[in-house]
Structures are given as structure tokens and as C-alpha cells.
C-alpha positions as CSV (number, residue, x, y, z in Angstrom):
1,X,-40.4,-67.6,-5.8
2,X,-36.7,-67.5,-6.3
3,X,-37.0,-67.4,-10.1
4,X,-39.3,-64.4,-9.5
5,X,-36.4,-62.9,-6.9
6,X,-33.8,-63.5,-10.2
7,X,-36.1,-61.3,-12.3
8,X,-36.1,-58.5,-10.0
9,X,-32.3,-58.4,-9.1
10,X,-32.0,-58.9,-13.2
11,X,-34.2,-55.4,-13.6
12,X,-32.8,-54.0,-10.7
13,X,-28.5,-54.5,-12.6
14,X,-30.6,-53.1,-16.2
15,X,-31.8,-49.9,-14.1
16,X,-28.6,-49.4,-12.5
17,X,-27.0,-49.2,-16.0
18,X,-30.0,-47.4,-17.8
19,X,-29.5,-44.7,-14.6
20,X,-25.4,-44.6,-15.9
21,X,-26.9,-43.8,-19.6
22,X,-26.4,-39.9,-20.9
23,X,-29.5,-40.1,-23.0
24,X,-31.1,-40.7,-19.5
25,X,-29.5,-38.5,-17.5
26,X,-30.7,-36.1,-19.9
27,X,-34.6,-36.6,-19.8
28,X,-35.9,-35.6,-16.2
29,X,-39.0,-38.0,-17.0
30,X,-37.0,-41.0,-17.3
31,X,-34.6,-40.9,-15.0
32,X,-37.5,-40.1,-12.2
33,X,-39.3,-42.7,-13.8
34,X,-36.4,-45.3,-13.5
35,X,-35.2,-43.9,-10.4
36,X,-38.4,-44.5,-8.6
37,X,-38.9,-48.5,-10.0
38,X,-35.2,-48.8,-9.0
39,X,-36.0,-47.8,-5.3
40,X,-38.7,-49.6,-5.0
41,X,-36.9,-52.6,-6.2
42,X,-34.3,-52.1,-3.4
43,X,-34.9,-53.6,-0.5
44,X,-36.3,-56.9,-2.4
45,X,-32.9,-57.1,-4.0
46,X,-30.8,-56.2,-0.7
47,X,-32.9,-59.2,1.4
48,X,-32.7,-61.7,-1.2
49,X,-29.0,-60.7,-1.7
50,X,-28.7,-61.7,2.2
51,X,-31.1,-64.8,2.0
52,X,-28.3,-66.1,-1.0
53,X,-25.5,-65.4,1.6
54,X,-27.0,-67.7,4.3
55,X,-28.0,-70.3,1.8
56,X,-24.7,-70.3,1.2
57,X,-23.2,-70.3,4.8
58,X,-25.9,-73.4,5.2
59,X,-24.6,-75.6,3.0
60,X,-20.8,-74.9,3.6
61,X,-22.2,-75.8,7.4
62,X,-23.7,-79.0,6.8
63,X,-21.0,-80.1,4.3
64,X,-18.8,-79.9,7.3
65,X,-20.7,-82.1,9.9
66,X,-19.6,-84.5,6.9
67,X,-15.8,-83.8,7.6
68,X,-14.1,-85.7,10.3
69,X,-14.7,-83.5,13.4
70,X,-14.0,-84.0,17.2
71,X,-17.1,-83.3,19.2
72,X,-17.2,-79.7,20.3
73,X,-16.3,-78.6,16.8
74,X,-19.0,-80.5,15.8
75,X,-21.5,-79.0,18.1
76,X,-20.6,-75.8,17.0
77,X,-21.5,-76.6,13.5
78,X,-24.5,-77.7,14.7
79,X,-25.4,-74.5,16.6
80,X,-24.3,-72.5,13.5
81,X,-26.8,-74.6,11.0
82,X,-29.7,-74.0,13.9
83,X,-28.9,-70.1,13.9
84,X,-28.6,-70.2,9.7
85,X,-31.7,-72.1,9.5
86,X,-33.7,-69.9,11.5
87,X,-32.6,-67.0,9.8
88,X,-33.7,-68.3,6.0
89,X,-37.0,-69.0,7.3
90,X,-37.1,-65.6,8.0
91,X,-35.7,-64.1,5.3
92,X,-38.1,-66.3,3.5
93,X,-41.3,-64.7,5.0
94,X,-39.8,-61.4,4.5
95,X,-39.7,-62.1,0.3
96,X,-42.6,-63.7,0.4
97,X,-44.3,-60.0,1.7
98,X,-41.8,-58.1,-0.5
99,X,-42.8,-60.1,-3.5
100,X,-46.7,-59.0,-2.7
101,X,-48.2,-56.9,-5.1
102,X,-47.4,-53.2,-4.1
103,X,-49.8,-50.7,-3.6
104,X,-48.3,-47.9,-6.0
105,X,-49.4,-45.0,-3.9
106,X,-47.5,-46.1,-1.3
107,X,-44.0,-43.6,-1.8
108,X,-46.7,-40.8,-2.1
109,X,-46.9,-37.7,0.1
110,X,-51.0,-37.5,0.9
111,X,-53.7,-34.7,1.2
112,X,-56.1,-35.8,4.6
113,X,-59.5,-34.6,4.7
114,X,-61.1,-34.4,8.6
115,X,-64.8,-33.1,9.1
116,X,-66.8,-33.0,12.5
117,X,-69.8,-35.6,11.2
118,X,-72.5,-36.1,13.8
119,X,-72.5,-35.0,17.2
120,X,-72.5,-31.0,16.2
121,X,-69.7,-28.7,18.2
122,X,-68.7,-31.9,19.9
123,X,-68.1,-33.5,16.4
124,X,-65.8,-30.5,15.3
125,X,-63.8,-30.5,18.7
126,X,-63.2,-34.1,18.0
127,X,-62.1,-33.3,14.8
128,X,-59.4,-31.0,15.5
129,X,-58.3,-33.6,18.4
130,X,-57.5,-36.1,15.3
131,X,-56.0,-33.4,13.4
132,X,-53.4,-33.0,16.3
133,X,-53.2,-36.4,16.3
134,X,-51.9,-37.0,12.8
135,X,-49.6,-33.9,12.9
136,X,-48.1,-35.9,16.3
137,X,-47.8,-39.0,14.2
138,X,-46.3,-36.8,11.2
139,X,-43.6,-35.0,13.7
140,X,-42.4,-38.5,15.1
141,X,-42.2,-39.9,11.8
142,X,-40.1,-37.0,10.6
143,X,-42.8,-36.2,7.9
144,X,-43.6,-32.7,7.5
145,X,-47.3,-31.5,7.8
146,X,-49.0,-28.2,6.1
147,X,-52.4,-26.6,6.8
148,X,-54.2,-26.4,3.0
149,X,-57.7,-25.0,4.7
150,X,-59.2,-25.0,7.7
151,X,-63.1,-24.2,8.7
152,X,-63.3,-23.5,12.4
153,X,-66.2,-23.0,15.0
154,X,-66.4,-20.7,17.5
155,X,-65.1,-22.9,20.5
156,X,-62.0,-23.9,18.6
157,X,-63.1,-27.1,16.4
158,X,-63.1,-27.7,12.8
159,X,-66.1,-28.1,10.6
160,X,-63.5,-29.2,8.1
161,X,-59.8,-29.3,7.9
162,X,-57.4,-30.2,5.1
163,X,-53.7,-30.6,5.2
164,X,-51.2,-32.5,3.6
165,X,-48.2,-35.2,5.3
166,X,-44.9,-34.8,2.9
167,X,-42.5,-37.7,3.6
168,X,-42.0,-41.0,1.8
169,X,-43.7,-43.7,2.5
170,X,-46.4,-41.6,4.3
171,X,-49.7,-42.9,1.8
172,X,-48.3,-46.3,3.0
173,X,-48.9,-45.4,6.4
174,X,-51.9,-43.3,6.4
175,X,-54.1,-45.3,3.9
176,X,-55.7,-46.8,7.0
177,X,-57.2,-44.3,8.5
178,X,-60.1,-43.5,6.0
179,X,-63.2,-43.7,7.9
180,X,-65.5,-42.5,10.6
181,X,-64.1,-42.2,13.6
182,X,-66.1,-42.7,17.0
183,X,-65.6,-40.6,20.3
184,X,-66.6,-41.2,23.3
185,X,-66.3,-38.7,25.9
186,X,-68.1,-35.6,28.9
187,X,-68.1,-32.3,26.6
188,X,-67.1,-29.6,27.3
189,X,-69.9,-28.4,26.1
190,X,-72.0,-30.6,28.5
191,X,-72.9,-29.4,31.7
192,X,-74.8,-32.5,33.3
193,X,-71.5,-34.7,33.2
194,X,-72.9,-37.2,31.1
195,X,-70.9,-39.5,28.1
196,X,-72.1,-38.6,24.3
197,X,-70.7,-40.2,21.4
198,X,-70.3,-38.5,18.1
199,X,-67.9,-39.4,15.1
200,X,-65.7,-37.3,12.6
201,X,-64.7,-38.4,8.9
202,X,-61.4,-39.0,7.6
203,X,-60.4,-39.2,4.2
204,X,-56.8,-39.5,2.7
205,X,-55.6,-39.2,-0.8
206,X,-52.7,-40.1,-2.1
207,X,-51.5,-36.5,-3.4
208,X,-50.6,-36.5,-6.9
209,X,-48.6,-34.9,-9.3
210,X,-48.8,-32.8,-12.1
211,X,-47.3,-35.2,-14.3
212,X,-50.0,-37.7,-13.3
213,X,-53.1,-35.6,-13.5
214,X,-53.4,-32.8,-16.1
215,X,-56.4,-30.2,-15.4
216,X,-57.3,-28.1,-18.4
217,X,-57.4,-24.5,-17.5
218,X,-60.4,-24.6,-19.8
219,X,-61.9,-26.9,-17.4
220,X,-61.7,-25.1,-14.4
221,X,-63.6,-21.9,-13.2
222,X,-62.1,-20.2,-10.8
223,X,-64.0,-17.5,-7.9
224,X,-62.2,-15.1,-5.5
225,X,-63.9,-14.0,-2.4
226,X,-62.8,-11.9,0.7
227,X,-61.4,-14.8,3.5
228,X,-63.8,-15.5,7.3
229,X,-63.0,-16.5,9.9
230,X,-59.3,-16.3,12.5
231,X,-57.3,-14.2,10.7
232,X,-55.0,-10.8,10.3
233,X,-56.1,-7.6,8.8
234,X,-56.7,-9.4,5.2
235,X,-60.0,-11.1,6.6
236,X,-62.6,-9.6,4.8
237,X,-61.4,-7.1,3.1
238,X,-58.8,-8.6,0.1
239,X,-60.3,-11.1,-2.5
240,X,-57.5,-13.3,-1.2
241,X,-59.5,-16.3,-0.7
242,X,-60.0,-18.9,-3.7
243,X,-63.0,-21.2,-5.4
244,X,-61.9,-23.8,-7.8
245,X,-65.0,-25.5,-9.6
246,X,-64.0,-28.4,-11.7
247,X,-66.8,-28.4,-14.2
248,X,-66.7,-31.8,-15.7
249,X,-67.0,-33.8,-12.3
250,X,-68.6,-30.9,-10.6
251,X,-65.6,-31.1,-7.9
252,X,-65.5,-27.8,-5.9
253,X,-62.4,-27.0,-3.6
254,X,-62.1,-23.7,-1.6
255,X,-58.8,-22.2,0.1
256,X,-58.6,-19.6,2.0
257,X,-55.6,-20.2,4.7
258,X,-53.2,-18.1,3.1
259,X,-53.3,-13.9,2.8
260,X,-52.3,-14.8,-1.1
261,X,-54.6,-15.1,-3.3
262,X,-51.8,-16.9,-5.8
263,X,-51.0,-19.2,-2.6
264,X,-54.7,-20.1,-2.0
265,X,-54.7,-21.3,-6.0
266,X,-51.8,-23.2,-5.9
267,X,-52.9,-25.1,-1.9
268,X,-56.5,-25.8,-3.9
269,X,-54.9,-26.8,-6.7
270,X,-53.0,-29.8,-4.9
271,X,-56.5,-30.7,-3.2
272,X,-58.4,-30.6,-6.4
273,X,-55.4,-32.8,-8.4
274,X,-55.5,-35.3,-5.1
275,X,-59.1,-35.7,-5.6
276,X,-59.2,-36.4,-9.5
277,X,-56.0,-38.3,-8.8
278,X,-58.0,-40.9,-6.4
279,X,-61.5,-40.6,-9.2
280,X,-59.6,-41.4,-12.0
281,X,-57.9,-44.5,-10.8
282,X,-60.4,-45.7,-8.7
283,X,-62.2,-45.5,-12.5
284,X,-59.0,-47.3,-14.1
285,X,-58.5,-50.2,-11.5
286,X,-60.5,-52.5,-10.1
287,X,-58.7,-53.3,-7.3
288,X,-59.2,-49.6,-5.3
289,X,-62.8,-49.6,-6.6
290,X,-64.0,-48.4,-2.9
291,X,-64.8,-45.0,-4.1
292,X,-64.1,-41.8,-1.6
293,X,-67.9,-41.8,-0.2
294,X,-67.7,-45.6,0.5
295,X,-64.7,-45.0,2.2
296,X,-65.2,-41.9,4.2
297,X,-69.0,-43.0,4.7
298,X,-71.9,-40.5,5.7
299,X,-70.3,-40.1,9.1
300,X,-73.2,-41.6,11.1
301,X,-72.3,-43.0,14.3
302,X,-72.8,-46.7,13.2
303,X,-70.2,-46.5,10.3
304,X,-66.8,-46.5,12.1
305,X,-63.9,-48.1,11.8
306,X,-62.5,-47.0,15.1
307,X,-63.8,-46.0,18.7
308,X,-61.8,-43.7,21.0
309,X,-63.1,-44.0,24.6
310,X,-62.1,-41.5,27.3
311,X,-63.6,-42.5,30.5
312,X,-62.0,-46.2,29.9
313,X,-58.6,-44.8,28.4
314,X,-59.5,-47.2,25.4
315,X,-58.8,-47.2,21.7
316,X,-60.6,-50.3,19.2
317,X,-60.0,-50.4,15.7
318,X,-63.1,-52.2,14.6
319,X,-61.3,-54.1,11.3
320,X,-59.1,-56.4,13.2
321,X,-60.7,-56.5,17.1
322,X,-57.9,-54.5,18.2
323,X,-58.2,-52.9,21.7
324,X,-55.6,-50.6,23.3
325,X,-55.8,-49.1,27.0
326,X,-53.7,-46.5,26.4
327,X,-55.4,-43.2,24.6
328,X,-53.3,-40.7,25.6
329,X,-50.0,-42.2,23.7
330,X,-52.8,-42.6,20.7
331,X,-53.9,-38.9,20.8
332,X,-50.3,-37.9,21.3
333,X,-49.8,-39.5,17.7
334,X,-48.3,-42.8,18.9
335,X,-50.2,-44.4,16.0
336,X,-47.4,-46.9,15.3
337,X,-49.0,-50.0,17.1
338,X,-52.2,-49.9,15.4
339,X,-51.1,-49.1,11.9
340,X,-48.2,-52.2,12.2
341,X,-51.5,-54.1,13.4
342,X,-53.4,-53.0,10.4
343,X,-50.4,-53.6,7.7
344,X,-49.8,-57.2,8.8
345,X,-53.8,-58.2,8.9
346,X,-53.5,-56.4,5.2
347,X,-50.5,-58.8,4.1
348,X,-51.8,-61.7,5.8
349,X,-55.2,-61.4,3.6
350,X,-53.2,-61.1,0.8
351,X,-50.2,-63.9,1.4
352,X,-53.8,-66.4,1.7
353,X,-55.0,-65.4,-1.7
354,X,-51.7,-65.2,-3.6
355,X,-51.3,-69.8,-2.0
């Protein structure tokens, strides 16, 4: 492990001068490039730098208790090399997880997908409920959130609603929460009082750039139709509204939020480079081979990763056997317990197979 640590504070110096170098500075590509490898290199570097320093102040300890030392000195020592100890072993864990392999989405900003699944109206209120949730999460996290399209019902749900979570770090936070998700709850479209359960889908993408995914205009047809749906004057009566057909995978993304019809291209744009983005490396690397309908699943109520239940206040993320009694903090976007839960089960798994 340490000789592994030396390699990465050895690449980290070489960045740090390659960063200082004017044929560098001078290509945008590669300093980005070698600006990004040097972050993520970071906090490896800045730990290990501290793990060296109480190495250090551990032996200098223990070389004393073999000095000639009256007893209370001595116990101080003592204490000292209990406190130092303790704090390698923790420093040690915390390389051992930094040294994992990295999932290289994680820095990204992400495009999430929500659709009501079964269940009908209930399904779509439900799905609006999570999208509130995650711009919650987003706000507390200090990410920013934007609405990329949205297809309501009539009572206020969402058939289907896109939007994107700017802010590092938020793919590695996010990833999770691909799945069905389960409600449990009285409508309010139900007028006998009785519990139904019904489930909306969840999908996030790591949002990608255009550097990373090049779409030929040539592959592309694009269709312009007249907006539905909440809206100002411009609903249905400007072309403003925009149909994006990528013809080699058949992909079809539609945006129509926006009164421009330029703005609508560009916001279906991102979603249609997110989604090629996510096709071509689950095509590339074995490792994320879960492709987007395994992941999201066909939304029936037996496919769930997680079950919100309003009569018993209770949230259950199926994957680990965690239970929470405490919904509304969930629903208000405290999110942080679960995905913590979810990110250590993840490293465990991987700290066994990397022994």
C-alpha cells in the first residue's frame, strides 16, 4: 500500500509542475485534463502526507520511553503513543478506501430521469414528491438544480420529469438512487381511506460533455412542434418546442420547458449526450455493464430498491436492510443518512474483493 501511496504523491509533484508548464497553460484540453487527475489525486496525497507525520511522531514517542524518564513524563509518552496509534489506524482505513478504484463519473454534474410507473395519477403524484425531494437534497448540498422537461397531469404529478444536479461530486452522490421506488400511502385521489402502493422510476446519468460524446449533426433529426401543457401565451401557438431523434440508436428526447425553441435544443441536447454518454460506456466497460433498463427496471411494484411508508413514518432501502422512522426529514431531502449507508456497504464490497 505505501509503495502504491509513493506513486501517487510522485504523479501528484509531476502534475504540479506539468500545471507550471507554458506549453500547458496554453492548451485548454490539457490543462483540464491534468487539472482534473491532479484533484482527484488530492485528498490521497494530503491523508497520506498526515499518516507520514504521525508515523513519524510514533516513533520519536516510543524512542523516548527508551530515554531515562521519571514516571509522569513517562506516562505521558505513553498516552501520546495510545492517541498516535489510534490515529494511524485510522488514517490507515481512510487510504485503504482512497486507494479503491474510483468510479470516474463521480466529479460529474448528472441529468435524473423520474416517471410515475404503476399506480396511474397516484404514480405521477409520487413522482413529483421525489422530484422535490432531490431538488431538497440539491439545495442542502449547495448543488444547483434545473428543470430540462417536465410532463404533468392534471392534479399536479409528472408523467415524466427531467432535470439536472450541477455541483461536484453530485454523480457520486446520486448514483444510488436508480431504481423503482415504492410508495405507500391514502390518495388523494382515494375516497374510501384505504393504503395503495404504487412505484415511480428513477434514473440518473452521469451528464457528459461535449468533449466526451460527439453527435454528428448528420446523425440527428431534429422536429419542432407547438409546446402543451402549463404554460404562458407561447403554448400552442410557436413551434418553440423541440424533437431530437438520434437515428443510429433510435434515442428520441423531447423539450419543451423553455419559450425558445434554441433553449429547448440546447436542454435536449444535454439529455440526449447524457444518454449516449451512459450507452457508450456501459458498451466500453465491463464493470458498469447494468444497462439503463436493468437499472431503472419496468417500474412494477416488485422491482424496488426502496419503500417509502406514510402511515408508519418509515423509509427501507431494500439493498442493505436499512429502515428509517423518520419520512418527513427523507421527503424534505435529508438524504444524507441513507446515501453514507449506501457508500460504505459499496466500499466494504469492494475493500473484500481487492484482500
Amino acid at each position: 500500500m505505501l509503495q502504491r501511496l509513493e506513486g501517487v504523491v510522485e504523479r501528484y509533484e509531476q502534475l504540479s509542475q506539468l500545471l507550471c508548464d507554458p506549453e500547458v497553460v496554453s492548451d485548454p484540453k490539457k490543462l483540464r485534463e491534468y487539472s482534473k487527475e491532479q484533484s482527484s489525486l488530492e485528498e490521497t496525497v494530503t491523508v497520506y502526507r498526515e499518516y507520514k507525520n504521525v508515523v513519524k511522531q510514533l516513533t520519536e514517542a516510543k524512542a523516548m520511553l527508551e530515554e531515562k524518564l521519571d514516571e509522569e513524563m513517562r506516562e505521558l509518552v505513553k498516552e501520546e503513543i495510545g492517541e498516535l496509534s489510534e490515529q494511524k489506524e485510522q488514517l490507515e482505513e481512510k487510504l485503504k478506501i482512497l486507494l479503491l478504484p474510483k468510479d470516474p463519473n463521480d466529479d460529474k454534474n448528472v441529468i435524473v430521469e423520474i416517471r410515475g410507473a404503476a399506480g396511474g395519477e397516484e404514480a405521477a403524484l409520487f413522482a413529483a414528491d421525489l422530484y422535490r425531494m432531490y431538488s431538497r437534497f440539491a439545495e442542502r448540498n449547495g448543488y444547483k438544480t434545473e428543470l430540462l422537461e417536465a410532463n404533468y397531469t392534471d392534479i399536479g404529478g409528472f408523467k415524466e420529469v427531467i432535470f439536472s444536479v450541477q455541483g461536484k461530486g453530485a454523480y457520486s452522490k446520486l448514483k444510488y438512487e436508480s431504481g423503482a421506488h415504492r410508495v405507500q400511502r391514502i390518495p388523494t385521489t382515494e375516497s374510501g381511506g384505504r393504503i395503495h402502493t404504487s412505484t415511480s422510476t428513477v434514473a440518473v446519468l452521469p451528464e457528459a460533455e461535449e468533449v466526451e460524446v460527439e453527435i454528428n449533426e448528420n446523425d440527428i433529426r431534429i422536429d419542432t412542434f407547438c409546446s402543451s401543457g402549463p404554460g404562458g401565451q407561447s403554448v400552442n401557438t410557436t413551434k418553440s418546442a423541440v424533437r431530437i431523434t438520434h437515428i443510429p440508436t433510435g434515442m428520441v428526447v423531447s423539450c419543451q420547458d423553455e419559450k425558445s425553441q434554441i433553449k429547448n435544443r440546447e436542454k435536449a441536447m444535454r439529455v440526449l449526450r447524457a444518454r449516449l454518454y451512459e450507452k457508450y460506456q456501459q458498451e466500453a466497460m465491463a464493470q458498469y455493464a447494468d444497462n439503463r433498463k436493468t437499472q431503472v427496471g419496468t417500474g412494477d411494484r416488485s422491482e424496488r430498491i426502496r419503500t417509502y411508508n406514510f402511515p408508519q413514518s418509515r423509509v427501507t432501502d431494500h439493498r442493505i436492510g436499512l429502515t428509517l422512522h423518520k419520512l418527513d426529514a427523507v421527503m424534505d431531502g435529508e438524504l444524507d443518512e441513507i446515501i453514507d449507508a449506501l457508500t460504505i456497504a459499496e466500499q466494504t464490497e469492494l475493500l473484500k474483493k481487492a484482500q
